[in-house]
C-alpha positions in Angstrom: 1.6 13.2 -7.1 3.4 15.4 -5.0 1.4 14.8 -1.9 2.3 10.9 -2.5 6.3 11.5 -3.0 5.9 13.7 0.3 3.9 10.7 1.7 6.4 8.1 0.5 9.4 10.1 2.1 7.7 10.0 5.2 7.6 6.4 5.0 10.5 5.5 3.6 12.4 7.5 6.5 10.1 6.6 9.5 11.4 2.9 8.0 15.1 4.2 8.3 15.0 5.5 11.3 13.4 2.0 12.4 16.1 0.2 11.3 18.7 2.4 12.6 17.6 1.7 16.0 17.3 -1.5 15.9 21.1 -1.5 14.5 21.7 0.9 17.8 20.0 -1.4 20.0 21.9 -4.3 18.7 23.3 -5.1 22.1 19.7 -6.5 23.1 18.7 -10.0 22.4 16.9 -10.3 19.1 13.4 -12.0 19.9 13.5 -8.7 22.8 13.5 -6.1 19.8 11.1 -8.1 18.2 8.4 -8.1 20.9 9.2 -4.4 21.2 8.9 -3.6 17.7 5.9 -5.9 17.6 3.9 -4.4 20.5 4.4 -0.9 19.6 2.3 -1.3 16.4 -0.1 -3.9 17.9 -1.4 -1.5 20.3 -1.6 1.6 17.5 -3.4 -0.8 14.9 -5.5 -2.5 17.3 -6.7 0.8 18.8 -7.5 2.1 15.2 -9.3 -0.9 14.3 -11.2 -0.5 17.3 -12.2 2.5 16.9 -13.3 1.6 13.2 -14.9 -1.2 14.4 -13.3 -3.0 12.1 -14.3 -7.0 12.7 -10.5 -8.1 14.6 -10.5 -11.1 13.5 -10.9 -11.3 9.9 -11.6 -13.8 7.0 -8.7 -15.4 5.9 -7.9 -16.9 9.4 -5.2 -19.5 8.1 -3.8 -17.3 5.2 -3.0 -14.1 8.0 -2.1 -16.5 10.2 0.9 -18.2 7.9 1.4 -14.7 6.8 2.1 -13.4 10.0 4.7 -16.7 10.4 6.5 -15.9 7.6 6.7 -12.3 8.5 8.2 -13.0 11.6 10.7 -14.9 10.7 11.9 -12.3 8.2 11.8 -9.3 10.2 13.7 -11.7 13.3 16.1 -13.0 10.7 16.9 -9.4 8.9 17.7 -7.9 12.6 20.1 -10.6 13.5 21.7 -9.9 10.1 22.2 -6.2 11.6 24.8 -7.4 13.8 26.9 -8.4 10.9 26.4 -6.3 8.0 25.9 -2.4 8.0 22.4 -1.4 8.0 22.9 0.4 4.3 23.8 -3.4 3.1 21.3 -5.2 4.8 18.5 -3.0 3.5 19.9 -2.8 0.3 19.4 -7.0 0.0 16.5 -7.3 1.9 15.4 -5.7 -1.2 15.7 -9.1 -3.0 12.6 -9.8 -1.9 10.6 -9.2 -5.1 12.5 -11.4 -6.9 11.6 -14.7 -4.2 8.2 -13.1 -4.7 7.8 -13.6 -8.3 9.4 -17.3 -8.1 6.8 -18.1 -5.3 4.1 -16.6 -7.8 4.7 -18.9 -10.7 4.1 -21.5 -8.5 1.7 -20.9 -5.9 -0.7 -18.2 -8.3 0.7 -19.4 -11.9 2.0 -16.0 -12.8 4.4 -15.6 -15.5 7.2 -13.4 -15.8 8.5 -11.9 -19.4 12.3 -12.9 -20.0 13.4 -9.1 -19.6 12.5 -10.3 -16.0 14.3 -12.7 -15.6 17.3 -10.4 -17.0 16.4 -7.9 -14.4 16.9 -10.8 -11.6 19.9 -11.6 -12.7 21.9 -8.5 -12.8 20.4 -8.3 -9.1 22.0 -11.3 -8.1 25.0 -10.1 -9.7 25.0 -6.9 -7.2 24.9 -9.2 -4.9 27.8 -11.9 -6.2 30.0 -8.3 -6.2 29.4 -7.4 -3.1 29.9 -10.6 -1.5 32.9 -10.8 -4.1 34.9 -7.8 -4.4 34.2 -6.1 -0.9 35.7 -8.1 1.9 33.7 -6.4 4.8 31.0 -8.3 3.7 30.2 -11.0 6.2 29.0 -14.4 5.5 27.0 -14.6 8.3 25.0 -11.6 7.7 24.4 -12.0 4.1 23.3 -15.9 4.8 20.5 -13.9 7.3 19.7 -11.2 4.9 19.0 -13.5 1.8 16.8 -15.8 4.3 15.0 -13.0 5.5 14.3 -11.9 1.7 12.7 -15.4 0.7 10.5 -15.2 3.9 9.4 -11.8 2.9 8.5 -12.6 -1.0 6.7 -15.7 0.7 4.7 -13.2 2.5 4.0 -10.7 -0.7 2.8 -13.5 -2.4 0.5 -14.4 1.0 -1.0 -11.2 0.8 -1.6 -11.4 -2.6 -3.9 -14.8 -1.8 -5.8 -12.8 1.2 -6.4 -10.5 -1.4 -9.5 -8.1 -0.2 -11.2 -10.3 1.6 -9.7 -8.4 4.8 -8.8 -5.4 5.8 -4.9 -4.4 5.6 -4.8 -3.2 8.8 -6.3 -6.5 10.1 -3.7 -8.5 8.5 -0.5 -6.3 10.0 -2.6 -6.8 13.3 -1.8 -10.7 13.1 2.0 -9.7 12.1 1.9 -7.7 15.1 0.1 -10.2 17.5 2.3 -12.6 16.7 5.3 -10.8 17.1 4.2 -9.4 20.3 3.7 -13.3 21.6 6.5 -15.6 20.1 9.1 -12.5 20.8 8.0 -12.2 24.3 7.7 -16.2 25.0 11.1 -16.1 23.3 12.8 -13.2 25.4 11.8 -14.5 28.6 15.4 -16.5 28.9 17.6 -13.9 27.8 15.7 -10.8 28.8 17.6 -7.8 29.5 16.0 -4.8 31.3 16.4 -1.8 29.0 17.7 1.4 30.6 17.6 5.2 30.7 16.3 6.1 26.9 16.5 2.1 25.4 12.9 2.2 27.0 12.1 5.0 24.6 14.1 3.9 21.6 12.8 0.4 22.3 9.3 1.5 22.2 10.0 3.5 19.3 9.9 0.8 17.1 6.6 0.2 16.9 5.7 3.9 16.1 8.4 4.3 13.0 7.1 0.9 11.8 3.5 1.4 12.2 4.0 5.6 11.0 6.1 4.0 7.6 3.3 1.4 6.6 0.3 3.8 7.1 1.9 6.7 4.6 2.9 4.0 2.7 -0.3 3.0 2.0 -1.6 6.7 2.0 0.7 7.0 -1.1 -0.7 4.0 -3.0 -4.0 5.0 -2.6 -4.0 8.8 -4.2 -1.4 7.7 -7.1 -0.4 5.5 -9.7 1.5 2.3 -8.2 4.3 2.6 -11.1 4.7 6.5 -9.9 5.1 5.1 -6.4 6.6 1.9 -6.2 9.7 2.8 -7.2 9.7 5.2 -4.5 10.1 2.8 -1.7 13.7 2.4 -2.8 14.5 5.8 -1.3 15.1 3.7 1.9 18.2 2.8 0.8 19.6 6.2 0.5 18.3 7.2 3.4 19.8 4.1 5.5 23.0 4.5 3.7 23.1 8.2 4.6 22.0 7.7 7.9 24.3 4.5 9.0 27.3 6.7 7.0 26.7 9.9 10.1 25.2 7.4 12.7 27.5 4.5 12.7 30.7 5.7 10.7 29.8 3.4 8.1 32.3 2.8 5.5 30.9 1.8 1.6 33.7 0.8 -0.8 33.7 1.5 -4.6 32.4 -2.3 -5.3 29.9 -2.3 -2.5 28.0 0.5 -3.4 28.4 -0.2 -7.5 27.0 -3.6 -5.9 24.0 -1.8 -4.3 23.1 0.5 -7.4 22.8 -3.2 -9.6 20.6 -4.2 -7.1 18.1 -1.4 -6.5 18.3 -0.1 -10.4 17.1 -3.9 -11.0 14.7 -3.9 -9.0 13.1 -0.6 -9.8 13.5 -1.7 -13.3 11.4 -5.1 -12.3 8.7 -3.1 -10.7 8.6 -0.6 -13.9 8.2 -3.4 -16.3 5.8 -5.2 -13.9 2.8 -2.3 -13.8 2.9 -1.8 -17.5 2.5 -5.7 -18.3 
């Protein structure tokens, strides 16, 4: 257990520091930090898989395919909603994600949910209704991103969910990443702008905090209990708040952050009362 904690602090943080940059870099067009964020990882996964000689192209052709749709347009979505919102916030509702996961489950793989659930959701939402209520600095804008990107991403649990084993995980991110890597290139060829001095580095960082964060992710799930360590993931949030507080001079009001704790205590709730039923 304690080699998984240590495991999921290296995620979680490799993910912060992710996300930081990309708030940092937030003066490059969006679909540019894609492609850069997206090629990093592609040519770390596809080198692994390589080496593995893992088959490339997979199974479930269509399924990763749709997945890797859906996953673009959340992470595209959730970095425009970094030029609104501070990266603390925007984390802290990406987070929602779970719950559009659950809703897409009933109806695509006829799961049901117990009412405590349902609660669960709920006081979720209401973190979010106070911190769109009560704490002014929170844009529209952003939060109208943030929420999209969070259906897009429970569409995509619930994707992975269908592929189930039929393909190898790193296979599947490979399709994220190849797709990435394409539409935000195609798509930054307009409004490209030449990175200089250390962007180039911090650009191409991207791909090596994202790729770093999903494989000890995944270390962790494997050598312990997934109640023990999904709750863990949540530690992102402290970290970004932290970390956007002494990066960016962040400022979190009394309603925001009580706004924030309803929202992750939820949602670690949810995933508590998920593994035991």
């Amino acid at each position: 257990m304690k080699k998984a904690i240590l495991f999921m602090i290296i995620s979680t943080f490799s993910f912060t520091l992710m996300n930081a940059f990309v708030k940092h870099l937030n003066s490059y067009p969006t679909f540019e930090i894609v492609f850069f964020r997206s090629l990093g990882s592609l040519i770390l996964a596809t080198t692994y898989i390589l080496i593995k000689r893992i088959p490339i192209l997979g199974n479930s052709r269509k399924l990763m395919l749709l997945r890797a749709i859906a996953g673009l347009s959340a992470m595209s979505l959730f970095f425009m909603s970094l030029n609104y919102l501070s990266v603390g916030t925007a984390v802290s509702l990406r987070y929602l994600s779970p719950i559009f996961a659950a809703i897409f489950a009933i109806f695509l793989l006829r799961e049901k949910l117990k009412p405590i659930q349902w609660l669960l959701f709920a006081i979720a939402f209401g973190g979010v209704l106070i911190l769109k209520g009560f704490d002014k600095g929170i844009d529209t804008t952003g939060l109208l991103l943030v929420l999209t990107a969070s259906v897009f991403s429970g569409l995509v649990y619930v994707l992975i969910r269908k592929i189930g084993n039929s393909d190898h995980p790193l296979v599947i991110v490979n399709y994220f990443m190849f797709t990435g890597t394409l539409i935000g290139g195609l798509l930054s060829i307009g409004v490209w702008t030449t990175p200089i001095g250390n962007d180039w580095w911090r650009l191409l960082s991207l791909g090596f905090f994202g790729f770093f964060g999903q494989i000890f992710m995944t270390k962790a799930f494997q050598i312990a209990k997934t109640n023990l360590v999904a709750p863990l993931k949540y530690i992102e949030v402290l970290f970004t708040i932290l970390l956007g507080v002494f990066w960016f001079g962040d400022l979190y009001t009394f309603w925001s952050l009580a706004g924030i704790m309803m929202i992750v205590g939820a949602l670690v709730s949810n995933v508590l009362v998920g593994r035991r039923s």
